[in-house]
C-alpha positions in Angstrom: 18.8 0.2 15.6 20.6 -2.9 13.9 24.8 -2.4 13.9 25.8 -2.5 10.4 29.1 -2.7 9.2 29.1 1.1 7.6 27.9 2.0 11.2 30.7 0.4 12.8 33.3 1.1 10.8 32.0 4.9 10.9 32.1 5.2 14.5 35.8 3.7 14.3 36.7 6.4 12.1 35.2 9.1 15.1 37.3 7.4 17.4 40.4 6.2 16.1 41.9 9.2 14.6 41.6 11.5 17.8 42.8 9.3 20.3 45.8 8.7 18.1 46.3 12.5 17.7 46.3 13.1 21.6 48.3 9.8 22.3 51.0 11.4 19.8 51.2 14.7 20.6 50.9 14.1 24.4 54.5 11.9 24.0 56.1 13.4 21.6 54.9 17.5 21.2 53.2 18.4 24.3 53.6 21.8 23.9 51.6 21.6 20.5 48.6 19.2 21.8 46.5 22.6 21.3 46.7 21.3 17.6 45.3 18.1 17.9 41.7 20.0 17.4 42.2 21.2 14.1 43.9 18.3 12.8 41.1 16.3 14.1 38.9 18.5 12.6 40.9 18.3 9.1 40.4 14.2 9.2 36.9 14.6 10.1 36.5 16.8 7.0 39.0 14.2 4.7 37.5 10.9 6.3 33.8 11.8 6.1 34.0 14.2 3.1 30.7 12.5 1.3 28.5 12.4 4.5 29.1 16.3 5.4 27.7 17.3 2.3 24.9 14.3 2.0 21.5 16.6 3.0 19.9 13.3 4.9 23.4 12.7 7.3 24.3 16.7 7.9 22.9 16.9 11.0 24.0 13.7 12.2 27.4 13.7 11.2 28.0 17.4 12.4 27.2 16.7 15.8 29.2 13.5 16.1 32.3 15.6 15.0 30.9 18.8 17.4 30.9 16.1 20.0 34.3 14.7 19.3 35.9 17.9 18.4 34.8 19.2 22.3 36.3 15.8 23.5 39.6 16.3 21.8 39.8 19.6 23.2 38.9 18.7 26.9 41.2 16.6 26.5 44.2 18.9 25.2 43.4 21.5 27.5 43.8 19.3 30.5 46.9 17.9 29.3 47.8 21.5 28.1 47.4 22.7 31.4 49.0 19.8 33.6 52.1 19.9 31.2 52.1 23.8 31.7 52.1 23.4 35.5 55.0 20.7 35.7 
């Protein structure tokens, strides 16, 4: 499978926006990260609009996001949890 430039910029676009998201609401809202999910989810559904509804990249693309969307809430819930215990 060749790395194209769409693939790469793609898979920037799974990454960037969520680790931003936590990074954010871990400094500055920590008792809101619990939202970072369904914002994630909300720029997964503005960035990627024309691929979700694209029949041949569906399945694909929803379980990238299903993926990332369990990511981003592993990782709210653990810094959910440790900022609840503190």
């Amino acid at each position: 499978m060749e790395l194209t430039p769409t693939l790469i910029l793609n898979l920037a676009l799974l990454i960037v926006p969520p680790v931003v998201l936590v990074l954010v609401f871990r400094r500055w809202l920590a008792r809101h990260i619990r939202w970072t999910v369904a914002l994630t989810a909300l720029c997964d559904v503005l960035l990627f609009w024309d691929e979700l509804f694209y029949y041949e990249s569906f399945g694909l693309f929803a379980v990238l996001i299903l993926v990332q969307l369990a990511a981003t809430g592993a990782a709210a819930f653990l810094i959910y949890n440790k900022q609840r215990k503190d």
